[in-house]
N, CA, C and O atoms as CSV, one atom per row, in Angstrom:
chain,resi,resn,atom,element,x,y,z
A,1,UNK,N,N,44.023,-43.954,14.744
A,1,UNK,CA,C,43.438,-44.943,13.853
A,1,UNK,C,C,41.986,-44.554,13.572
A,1,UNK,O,O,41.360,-43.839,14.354
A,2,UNK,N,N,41.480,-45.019,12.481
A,2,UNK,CA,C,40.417,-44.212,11.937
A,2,UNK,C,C,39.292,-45.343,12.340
A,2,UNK,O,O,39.503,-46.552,12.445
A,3,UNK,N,N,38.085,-44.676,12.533
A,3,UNK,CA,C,36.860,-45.707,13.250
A,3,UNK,C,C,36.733,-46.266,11.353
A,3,UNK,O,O,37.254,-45.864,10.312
A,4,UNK,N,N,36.022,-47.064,11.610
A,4,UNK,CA,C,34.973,-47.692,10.660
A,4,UNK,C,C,34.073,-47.176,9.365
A,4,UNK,O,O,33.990,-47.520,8.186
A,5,UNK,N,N,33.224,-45.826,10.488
A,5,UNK,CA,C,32.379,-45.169,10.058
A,5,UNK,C,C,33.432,-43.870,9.182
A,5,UNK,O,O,33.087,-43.315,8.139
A,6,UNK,N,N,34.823,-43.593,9.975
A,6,UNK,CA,C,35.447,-42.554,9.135
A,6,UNK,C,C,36.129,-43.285,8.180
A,6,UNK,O,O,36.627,-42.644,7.256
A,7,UNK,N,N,36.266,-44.544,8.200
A,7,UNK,CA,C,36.720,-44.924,6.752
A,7,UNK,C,C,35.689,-45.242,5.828
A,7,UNK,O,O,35.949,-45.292,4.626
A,8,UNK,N,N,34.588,-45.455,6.246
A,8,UNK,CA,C,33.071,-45.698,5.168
A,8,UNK,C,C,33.136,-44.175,4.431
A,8,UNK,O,O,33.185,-44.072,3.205
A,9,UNK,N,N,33.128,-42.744,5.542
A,9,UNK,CA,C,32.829,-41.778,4.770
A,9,UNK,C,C,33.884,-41.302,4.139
A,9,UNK,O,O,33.620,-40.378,3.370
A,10,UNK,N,N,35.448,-41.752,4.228
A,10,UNK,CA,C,36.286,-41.337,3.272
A,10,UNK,C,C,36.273,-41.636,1.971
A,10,UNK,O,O,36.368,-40.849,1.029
A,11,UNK,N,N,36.088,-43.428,1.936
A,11,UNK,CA,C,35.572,-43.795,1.140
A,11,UNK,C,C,34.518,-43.109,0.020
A,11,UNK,O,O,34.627,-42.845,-1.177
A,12,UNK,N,N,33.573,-42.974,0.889
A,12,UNK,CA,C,32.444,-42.467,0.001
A,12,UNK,C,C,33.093,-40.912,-0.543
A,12,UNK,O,O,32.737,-40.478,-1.639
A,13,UNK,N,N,34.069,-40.135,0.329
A,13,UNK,CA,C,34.354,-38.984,-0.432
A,13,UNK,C,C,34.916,-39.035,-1.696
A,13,UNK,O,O,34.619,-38.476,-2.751
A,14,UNK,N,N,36.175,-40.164,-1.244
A,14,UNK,CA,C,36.891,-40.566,-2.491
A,14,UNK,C,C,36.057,-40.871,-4.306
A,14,UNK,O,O,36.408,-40.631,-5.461
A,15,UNK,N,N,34.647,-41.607,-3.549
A,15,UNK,CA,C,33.635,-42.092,-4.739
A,15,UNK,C,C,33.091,-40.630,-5.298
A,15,UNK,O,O,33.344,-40.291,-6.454
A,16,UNK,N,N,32.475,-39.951,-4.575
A,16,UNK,CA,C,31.859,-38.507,-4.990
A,16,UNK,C,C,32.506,-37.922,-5.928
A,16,UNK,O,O,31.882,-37.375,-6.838
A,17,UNK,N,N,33.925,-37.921,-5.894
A,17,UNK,CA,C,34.839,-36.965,-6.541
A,17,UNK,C,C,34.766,-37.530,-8.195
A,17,UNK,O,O,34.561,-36.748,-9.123
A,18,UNK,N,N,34.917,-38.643,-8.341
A,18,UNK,CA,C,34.818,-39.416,-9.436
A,18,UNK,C,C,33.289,-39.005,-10.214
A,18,UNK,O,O,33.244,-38.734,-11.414
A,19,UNK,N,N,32.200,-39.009,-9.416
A,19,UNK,CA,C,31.468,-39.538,-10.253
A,19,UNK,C,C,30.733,-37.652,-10.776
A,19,UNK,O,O,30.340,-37.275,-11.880
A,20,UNK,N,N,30.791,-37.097,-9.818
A,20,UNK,CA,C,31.032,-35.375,-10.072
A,20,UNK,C,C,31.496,-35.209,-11.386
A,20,UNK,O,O,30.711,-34.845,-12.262
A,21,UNK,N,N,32.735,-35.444,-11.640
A,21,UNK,CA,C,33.386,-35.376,-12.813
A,21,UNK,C,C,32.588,-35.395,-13.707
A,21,UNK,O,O,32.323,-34.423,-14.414
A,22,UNK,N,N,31.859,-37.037,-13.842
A,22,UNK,CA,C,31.351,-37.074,-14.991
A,22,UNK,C,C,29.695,-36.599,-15.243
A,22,UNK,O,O,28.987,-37.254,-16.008
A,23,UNK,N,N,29.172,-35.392,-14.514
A,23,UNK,CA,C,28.030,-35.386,-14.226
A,23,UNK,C,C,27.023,-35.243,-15.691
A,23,UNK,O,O,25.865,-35.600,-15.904
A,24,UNK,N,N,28.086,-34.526,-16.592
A,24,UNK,CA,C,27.244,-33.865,-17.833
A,24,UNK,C,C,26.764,-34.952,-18.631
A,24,UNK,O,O,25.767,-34.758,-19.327
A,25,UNK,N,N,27.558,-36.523,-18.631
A,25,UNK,CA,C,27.105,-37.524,-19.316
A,25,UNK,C,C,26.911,-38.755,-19.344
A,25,UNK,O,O,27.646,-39.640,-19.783
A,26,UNK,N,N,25.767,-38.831,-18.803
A,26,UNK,CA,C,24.472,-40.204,-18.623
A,26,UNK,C,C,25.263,-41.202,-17.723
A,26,UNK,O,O,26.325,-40.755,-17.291
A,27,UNK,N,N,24.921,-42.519,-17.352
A,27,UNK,CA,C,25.568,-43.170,-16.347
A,27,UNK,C,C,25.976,-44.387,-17.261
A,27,UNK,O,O,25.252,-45.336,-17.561
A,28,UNK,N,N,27.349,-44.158,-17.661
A,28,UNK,CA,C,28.002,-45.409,-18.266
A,28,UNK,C,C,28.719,-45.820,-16.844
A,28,UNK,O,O,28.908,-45.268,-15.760
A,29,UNK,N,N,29.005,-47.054,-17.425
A,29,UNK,CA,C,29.929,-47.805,-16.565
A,29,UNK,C,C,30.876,-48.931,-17.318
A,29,UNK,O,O,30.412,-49.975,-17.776
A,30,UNK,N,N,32.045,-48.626,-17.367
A,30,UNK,CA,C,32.915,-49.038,-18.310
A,30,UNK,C,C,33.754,-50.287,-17.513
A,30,UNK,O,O,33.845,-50.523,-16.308
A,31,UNK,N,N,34.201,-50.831,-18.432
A,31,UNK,CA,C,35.245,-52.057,-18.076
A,31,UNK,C,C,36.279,-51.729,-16.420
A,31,UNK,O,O,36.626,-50.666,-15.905
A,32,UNK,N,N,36.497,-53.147,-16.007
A,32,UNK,CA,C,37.240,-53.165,-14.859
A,32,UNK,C,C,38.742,-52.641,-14.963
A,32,UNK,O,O,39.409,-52.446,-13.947
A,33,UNK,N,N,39.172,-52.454,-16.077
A,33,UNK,CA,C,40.474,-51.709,-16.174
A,33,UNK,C,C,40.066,-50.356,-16.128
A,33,UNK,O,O,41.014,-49.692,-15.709
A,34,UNK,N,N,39.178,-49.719,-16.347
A,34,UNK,CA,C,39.233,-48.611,-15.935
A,34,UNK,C,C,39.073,-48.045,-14.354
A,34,UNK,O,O,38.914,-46.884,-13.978
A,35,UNK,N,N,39.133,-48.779,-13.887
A,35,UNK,CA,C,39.600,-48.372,-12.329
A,35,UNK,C,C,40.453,-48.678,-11.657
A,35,UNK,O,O,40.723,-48.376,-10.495
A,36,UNK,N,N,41.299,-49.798,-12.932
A,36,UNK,CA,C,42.720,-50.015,-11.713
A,36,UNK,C,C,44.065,-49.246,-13.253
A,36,UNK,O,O,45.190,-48.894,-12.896
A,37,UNK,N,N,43.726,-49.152,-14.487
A,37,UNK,CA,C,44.225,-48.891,-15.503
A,37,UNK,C,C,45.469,-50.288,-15.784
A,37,UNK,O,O,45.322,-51.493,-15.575
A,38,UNK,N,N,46.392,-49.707,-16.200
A,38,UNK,CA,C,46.782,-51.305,-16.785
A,38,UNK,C,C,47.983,-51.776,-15.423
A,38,UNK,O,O,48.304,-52.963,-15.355
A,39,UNK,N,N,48.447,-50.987,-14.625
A,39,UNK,CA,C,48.973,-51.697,-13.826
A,39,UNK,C,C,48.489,-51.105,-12.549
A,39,UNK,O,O,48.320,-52.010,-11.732
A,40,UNK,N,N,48.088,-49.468,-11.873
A,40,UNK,CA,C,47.419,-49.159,-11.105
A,40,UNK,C,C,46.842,-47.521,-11.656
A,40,UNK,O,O,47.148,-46.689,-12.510
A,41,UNK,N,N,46.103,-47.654,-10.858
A,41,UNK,CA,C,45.212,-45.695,-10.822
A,41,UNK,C,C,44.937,-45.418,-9.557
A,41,UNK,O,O,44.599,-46.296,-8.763
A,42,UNK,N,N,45.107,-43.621,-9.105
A,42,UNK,CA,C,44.753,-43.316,-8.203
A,42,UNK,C,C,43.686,-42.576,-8.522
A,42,UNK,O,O,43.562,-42.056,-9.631
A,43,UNK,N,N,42.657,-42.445,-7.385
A,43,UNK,CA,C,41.430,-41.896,-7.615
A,43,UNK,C,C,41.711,-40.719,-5.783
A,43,UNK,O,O,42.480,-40.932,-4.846
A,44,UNK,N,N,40.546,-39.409,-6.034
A,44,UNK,CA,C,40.219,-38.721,-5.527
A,44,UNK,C,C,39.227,-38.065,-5.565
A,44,UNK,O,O,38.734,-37.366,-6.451
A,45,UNK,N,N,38.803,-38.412,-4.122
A,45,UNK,CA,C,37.050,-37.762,-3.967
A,45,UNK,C,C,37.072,-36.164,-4.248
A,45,UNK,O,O,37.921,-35.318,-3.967
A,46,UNK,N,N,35.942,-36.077,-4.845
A,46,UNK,CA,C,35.732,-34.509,-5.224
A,46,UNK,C,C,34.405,-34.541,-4.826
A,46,UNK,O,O,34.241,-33.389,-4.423
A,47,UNK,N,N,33.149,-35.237,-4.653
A,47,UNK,CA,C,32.286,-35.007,-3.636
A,47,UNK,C,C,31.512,-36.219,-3.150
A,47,UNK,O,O,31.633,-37.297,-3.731
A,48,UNK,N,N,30.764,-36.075,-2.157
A,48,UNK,CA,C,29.865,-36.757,-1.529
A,48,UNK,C,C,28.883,-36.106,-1.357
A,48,UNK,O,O,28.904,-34.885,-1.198
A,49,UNK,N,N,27.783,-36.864,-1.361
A,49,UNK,CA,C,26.268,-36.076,-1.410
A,49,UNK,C,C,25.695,-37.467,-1.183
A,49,UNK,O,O,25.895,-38.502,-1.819
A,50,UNK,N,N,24.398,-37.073,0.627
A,50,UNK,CA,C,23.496,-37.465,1.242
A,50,UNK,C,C,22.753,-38.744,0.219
A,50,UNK,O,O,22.984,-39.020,-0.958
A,51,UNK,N,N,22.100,-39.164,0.883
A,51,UNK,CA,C,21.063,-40.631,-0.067
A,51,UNK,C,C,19.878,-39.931,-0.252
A,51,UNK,O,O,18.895,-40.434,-0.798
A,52,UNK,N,N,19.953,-37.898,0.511
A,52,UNK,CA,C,18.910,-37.436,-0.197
A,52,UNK,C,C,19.362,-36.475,-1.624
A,52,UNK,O,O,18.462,-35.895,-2.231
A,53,UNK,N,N,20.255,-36.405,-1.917
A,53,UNK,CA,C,21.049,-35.785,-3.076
A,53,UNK,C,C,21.769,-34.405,-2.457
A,53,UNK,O,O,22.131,-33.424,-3.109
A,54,UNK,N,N,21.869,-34.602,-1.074
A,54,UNK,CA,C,22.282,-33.028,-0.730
A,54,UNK,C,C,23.761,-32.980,-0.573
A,54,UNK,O,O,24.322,-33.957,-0.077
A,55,UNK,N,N,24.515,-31.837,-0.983
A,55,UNK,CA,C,26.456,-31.952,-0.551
A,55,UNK,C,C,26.401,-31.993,0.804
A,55,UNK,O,O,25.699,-31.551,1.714
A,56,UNK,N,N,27.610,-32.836,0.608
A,56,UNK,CA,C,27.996,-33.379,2.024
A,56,UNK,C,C,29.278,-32.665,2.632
A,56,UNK,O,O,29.931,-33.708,2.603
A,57,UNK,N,N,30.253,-31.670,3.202
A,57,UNK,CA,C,31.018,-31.374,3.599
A,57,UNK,C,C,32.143,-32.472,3.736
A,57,UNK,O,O,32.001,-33.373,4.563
A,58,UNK,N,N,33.293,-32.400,2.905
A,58,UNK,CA,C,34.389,-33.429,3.503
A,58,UNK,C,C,35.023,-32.545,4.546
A,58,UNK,O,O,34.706,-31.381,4.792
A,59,UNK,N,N,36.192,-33.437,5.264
A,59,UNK,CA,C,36.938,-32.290,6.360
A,59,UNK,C,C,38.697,-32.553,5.245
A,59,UNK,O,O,38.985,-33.424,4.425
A,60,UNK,N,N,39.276,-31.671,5.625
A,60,UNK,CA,C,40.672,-31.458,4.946
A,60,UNK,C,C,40.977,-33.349,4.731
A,60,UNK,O,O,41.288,-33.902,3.676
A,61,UNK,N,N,40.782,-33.956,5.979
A,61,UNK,CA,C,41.855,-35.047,6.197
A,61,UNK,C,C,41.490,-35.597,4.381
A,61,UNK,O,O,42.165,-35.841,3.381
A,62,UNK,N,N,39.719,-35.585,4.832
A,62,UNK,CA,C,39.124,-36.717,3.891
A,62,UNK,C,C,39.468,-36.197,2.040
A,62,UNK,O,O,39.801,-37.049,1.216
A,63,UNK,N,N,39.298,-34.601,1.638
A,63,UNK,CA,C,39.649,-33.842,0.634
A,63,UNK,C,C,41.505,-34.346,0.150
A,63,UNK,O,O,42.045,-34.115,-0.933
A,64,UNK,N,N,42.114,-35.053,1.343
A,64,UNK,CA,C,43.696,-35.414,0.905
A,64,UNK,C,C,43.564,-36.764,0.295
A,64,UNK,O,O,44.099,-37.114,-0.757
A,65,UNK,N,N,42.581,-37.696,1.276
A,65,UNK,CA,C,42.852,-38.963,1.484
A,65,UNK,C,C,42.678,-39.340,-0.358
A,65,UNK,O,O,41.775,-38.823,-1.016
A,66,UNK,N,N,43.630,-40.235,-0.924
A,66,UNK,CA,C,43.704,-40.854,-2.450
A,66,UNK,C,C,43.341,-42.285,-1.784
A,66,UNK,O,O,43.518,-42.662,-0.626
A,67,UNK,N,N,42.567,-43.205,-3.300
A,67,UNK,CA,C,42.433,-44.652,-3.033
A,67,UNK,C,C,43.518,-45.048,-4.181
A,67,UNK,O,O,43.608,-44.250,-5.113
A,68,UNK,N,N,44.254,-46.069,-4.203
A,68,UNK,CA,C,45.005,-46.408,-5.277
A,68,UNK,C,C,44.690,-47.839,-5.653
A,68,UNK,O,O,44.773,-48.638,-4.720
A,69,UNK,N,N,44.267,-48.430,-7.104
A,69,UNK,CA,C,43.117,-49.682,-7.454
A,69,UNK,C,C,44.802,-50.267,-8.087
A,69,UNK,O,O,45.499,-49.412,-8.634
A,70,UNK,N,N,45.168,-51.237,-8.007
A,70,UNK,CA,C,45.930,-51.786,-8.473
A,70,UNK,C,C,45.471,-52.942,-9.332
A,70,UNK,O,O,44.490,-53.558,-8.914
A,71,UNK,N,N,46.149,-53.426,-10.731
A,71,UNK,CA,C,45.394,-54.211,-11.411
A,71,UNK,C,C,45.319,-55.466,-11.009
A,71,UNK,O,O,44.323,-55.977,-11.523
A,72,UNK,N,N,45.901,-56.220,-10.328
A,72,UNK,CA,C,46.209,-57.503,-9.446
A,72,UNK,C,C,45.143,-57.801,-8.476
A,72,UNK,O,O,44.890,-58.920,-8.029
A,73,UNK,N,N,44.310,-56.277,-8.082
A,73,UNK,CA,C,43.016,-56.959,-7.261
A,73,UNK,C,C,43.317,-56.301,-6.035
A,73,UNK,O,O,42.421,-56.556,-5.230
A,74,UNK,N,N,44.427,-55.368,-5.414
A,74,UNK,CA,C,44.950,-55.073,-4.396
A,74,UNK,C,C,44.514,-53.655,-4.543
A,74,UNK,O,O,44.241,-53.177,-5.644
A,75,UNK,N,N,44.444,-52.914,-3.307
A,75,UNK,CA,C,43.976,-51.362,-2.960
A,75,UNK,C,C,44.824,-50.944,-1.936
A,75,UNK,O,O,45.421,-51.621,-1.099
A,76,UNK,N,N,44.799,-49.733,-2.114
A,76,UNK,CA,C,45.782,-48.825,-1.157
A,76,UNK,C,C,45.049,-47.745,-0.796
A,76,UNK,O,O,44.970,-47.026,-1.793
A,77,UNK,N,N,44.246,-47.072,0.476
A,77,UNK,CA,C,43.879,-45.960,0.428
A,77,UNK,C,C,44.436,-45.232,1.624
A,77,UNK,O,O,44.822,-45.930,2.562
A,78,UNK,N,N,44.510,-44.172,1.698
A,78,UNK,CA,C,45.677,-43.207,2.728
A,78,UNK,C,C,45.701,-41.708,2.461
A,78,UNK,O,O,45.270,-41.143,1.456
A,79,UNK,N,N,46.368,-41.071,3.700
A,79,UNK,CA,C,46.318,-39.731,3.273
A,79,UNK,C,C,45.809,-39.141,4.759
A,79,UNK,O,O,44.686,-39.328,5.226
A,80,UNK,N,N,46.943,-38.350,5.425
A,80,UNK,CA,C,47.150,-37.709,6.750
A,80,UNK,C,C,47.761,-38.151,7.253
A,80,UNK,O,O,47.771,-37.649,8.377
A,81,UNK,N,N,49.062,-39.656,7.086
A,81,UNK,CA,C,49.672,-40.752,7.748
A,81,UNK,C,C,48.814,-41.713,8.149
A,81,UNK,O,O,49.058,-42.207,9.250
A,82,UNK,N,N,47.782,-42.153,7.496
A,82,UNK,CA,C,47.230,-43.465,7.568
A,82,UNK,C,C,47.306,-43.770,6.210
A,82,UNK,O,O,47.469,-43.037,5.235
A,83,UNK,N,N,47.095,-45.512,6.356
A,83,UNK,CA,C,47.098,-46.911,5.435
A,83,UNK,C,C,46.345,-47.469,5.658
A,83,UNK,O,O,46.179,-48.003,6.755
A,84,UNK,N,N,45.431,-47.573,4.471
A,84,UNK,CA,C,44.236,-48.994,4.585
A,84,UNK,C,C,44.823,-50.084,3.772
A,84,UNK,O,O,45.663,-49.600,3.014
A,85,UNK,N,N,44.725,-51.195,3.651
A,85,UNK,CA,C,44.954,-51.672,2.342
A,85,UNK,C,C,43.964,-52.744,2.150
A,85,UNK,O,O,43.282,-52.938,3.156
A,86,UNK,N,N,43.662,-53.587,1.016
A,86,UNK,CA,C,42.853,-54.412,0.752
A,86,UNK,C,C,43.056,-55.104,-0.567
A,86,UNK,O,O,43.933,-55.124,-1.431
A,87,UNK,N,N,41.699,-55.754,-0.336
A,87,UNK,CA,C,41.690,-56.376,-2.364
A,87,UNK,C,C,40.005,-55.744,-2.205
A,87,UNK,O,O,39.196,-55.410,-1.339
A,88,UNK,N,N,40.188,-55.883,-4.044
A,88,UNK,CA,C,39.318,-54.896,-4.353
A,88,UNK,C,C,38.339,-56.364,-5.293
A,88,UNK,O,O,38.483,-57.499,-4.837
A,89,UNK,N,N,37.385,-56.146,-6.598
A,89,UNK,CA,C,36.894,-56.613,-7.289
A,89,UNK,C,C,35.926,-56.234,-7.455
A,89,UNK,O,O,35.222,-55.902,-6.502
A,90,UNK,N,N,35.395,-56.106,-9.083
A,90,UNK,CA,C,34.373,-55.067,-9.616
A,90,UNK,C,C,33.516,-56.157,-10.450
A,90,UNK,O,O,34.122,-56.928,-11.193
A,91,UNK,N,N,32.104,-56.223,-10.329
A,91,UNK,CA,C,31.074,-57.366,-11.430
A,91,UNK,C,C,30.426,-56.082,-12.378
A,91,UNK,O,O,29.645,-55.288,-11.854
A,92,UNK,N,N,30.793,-55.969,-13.703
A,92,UNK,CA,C,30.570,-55.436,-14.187
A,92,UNK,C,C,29.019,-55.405,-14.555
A,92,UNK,O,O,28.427,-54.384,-14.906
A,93,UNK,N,N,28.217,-57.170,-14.375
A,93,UNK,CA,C,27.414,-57.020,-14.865
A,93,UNK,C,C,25.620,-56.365,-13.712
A,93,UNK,O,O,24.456,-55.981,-13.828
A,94,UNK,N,N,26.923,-56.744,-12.535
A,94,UNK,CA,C,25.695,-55.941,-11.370
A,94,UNK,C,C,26.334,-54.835,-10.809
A,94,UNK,O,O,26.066,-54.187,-9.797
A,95,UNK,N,N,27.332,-54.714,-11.733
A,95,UNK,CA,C,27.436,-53.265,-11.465
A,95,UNK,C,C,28.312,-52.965,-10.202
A,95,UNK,O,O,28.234,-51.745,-10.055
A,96,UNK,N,N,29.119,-53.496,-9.205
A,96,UNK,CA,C,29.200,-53.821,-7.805
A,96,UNK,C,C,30.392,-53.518,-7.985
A,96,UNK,O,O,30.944,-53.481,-9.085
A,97,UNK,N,N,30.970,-53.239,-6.768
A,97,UNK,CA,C,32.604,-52.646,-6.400
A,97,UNK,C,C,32.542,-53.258,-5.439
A,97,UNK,O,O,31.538,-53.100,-4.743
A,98,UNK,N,N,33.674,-54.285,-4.968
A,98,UNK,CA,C,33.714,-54.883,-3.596
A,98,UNK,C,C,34.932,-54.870,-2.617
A,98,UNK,O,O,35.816,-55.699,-2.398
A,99,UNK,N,N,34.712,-53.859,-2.201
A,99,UNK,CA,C,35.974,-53.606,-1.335
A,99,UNK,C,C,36.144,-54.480,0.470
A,99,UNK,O,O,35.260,-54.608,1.317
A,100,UNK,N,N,37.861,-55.016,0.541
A,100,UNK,CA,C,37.615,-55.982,1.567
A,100,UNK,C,C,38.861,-55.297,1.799
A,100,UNK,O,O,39.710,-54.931,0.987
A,101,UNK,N,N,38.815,-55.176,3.204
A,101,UNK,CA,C,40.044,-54.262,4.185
A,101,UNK,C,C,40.250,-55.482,4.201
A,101,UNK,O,O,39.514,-56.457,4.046
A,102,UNK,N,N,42.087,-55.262,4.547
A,102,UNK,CA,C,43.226,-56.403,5.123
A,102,UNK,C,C,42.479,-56.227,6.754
A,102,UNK,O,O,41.936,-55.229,7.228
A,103,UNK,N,N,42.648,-57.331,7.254
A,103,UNK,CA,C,42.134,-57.468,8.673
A,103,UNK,C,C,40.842,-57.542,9.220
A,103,UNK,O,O,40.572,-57.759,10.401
A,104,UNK,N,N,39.923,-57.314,8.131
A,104,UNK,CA,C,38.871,-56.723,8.548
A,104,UNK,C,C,37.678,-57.889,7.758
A,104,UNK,O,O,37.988,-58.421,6.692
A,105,UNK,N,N,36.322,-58.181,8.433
A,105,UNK,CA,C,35.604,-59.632,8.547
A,105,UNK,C,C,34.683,-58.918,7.670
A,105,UNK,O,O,34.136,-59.831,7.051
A,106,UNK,N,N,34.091,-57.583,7.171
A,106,UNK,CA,C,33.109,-57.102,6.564
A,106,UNK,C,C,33.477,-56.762,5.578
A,106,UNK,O,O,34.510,-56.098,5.490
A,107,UNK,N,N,32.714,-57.124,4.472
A,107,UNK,CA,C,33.446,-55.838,3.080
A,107,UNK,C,C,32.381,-54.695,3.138
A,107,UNK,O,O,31.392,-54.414,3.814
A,108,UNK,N,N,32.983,-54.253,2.240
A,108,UNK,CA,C,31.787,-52.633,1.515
A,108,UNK,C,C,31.588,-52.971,0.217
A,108,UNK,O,O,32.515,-53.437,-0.445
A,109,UNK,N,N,30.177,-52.749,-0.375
A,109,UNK,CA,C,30.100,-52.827,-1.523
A,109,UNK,C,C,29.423,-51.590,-1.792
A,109,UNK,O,O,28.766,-50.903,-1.010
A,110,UNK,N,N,29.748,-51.344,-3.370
A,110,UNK,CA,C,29.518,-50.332,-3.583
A,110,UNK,C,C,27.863,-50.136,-5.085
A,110,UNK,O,O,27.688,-51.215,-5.652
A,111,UNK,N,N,27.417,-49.616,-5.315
A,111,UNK,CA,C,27.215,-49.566,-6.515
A,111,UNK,C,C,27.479,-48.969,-7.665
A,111,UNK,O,O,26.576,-48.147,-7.818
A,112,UNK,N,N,28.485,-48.902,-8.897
A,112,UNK,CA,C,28.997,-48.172,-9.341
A,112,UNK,C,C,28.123,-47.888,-10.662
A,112,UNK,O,O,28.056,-48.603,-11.662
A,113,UNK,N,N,27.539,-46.794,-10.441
A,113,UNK,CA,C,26.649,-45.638,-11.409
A,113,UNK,C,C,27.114,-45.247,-12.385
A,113,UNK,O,O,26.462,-44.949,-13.387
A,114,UNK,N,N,28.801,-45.147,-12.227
A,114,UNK,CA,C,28.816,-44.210,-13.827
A,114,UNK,C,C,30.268,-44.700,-13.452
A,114,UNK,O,O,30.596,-44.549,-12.275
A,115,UNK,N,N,31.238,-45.310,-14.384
A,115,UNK,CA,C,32.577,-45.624,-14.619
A,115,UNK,C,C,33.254,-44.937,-15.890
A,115,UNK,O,O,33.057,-45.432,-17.000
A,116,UNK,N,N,33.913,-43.996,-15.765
A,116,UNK,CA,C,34.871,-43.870,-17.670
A,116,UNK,C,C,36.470,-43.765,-16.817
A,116,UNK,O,O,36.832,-43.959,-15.656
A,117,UNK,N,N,37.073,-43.397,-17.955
A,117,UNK,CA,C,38.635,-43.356,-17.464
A,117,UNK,C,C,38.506,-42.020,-16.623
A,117,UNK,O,O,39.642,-41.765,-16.224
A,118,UNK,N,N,37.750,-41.201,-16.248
A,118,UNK,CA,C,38.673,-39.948,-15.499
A,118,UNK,C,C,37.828,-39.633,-13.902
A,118,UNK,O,O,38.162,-38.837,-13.024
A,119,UNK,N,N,36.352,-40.808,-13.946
A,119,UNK,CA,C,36.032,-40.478,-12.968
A,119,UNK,C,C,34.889,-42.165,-12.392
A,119,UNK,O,O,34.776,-43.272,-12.920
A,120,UNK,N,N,34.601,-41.886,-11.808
A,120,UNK,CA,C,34.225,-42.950,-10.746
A,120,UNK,C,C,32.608,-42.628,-9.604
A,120,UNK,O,O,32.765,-42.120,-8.493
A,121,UNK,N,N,31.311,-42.982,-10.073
A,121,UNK,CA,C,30.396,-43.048,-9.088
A,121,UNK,C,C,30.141,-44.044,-8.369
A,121,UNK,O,O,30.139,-45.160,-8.889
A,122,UNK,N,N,29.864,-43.880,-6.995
A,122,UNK,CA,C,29.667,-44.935,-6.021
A,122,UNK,C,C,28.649,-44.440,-5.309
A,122,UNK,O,O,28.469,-43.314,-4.846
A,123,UNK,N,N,27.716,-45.854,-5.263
A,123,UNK,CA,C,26.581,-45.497,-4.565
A,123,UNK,C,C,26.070,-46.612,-3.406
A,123,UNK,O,O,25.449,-47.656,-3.604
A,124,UNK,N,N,26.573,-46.002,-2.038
A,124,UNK,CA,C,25.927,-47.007,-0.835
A,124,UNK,C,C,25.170,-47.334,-0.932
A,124,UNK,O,O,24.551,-47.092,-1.968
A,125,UNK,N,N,24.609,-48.155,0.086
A,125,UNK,CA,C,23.293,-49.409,-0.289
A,125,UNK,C,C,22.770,-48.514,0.342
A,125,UNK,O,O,21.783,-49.227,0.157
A,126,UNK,N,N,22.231,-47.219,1.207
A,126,UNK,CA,C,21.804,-46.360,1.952
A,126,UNK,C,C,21.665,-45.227,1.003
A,126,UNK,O,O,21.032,-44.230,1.352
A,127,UNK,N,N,22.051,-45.284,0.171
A,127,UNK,CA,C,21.818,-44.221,-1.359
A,127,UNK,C,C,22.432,-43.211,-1.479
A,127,UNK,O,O,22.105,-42.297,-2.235
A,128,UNK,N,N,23.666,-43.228,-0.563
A,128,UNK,CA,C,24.607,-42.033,-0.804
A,128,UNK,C,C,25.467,-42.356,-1.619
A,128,UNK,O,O,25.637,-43.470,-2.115
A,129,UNK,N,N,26.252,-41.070,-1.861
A,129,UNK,CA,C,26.815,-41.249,-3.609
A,129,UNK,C,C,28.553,-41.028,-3.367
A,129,UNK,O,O,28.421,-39.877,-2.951
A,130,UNK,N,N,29.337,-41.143,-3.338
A,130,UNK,CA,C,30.397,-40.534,-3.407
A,130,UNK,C,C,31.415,-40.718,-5.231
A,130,UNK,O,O,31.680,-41.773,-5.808
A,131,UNK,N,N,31.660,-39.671,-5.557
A,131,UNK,CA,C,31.986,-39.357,-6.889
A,131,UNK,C,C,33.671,-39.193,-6.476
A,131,UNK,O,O,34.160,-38.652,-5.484
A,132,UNK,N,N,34.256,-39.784,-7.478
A,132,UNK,CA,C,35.705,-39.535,-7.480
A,132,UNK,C,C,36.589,-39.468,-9.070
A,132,UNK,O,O,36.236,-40.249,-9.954
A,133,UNK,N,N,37.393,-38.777,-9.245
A,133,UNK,CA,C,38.196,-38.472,-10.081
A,133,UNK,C,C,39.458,-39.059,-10.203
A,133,UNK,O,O,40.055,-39.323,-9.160
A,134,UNK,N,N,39.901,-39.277,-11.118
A,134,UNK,CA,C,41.368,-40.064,-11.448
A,134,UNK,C,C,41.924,-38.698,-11.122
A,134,UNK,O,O,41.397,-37.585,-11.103
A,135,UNK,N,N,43.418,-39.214,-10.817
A,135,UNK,CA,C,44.593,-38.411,-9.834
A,135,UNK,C,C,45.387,-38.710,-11.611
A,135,UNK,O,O,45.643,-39.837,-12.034
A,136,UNK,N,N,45.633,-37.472,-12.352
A,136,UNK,CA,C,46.786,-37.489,-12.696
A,136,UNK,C,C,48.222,-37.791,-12.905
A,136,UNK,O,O,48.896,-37.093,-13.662
């Protein structure tokens, strides 16, 4: 079972990958269907980088692990034979991603920097970034 801290930084890998993608153009952030699409989307981290802008090394597990945003408000993230699951919810106008594990008394919020359909920035309250990409 995965600590806390290794699901914060999967997380954040998952975010990196997304927001990488879109590095060449400016920081939009688009509507809440674009992260769950019209019934779900999977996303995959492609990088993470420090709250000082430096790359961050994922390990294999975290480079597998997919989050899946379902449009109903529900999340799925996994990958090595683990399952997280949760509800999710995005305020477009502060910008915020609010992720709440099943079982679990804390959420994560995120700040989301740059949203389009193919990729995804997230930025901890500690200023690290994780970028993620839509899964095909």
């Amino acid at each position: 079972m995965k600590t806390e801290q290794q699901i914060w930084n999967t997380l954040l890998a998952l975010l990196l990958v997304v927001v990488l993608a879109g590095c060449g153009g400016g920081n939009e952030v688009g509507a809440e269907n674009m992260i769950s699409g019209t019934n779900s989307k999977t996303w995959k981290a492609e990088k993470e980088l420090s709250a000082s802008g430096e790359k961050q090394e994922m390990t294999d597990a975290e480079e597998e692990e997919t989050m899946q945003f379902y449009a109903d408000g529900r999340f799925a993230m996994g990958g090595g034979g683990t399952l997280q699951t949760g509800t999710w919810a995005f305020d477009k106008a502060a910008q915020r991603l609010t992720l709440q594990f099943e079982d679990a008394e804390m959420t994560e919020n995120f700040e989301v920097t740059r949203l389009t359909e193919d990729e995804m920035r997230l930025k901890t309250p500690d200023g690290a970034e994780m970028r993620l990409e839509a899964v095909e």
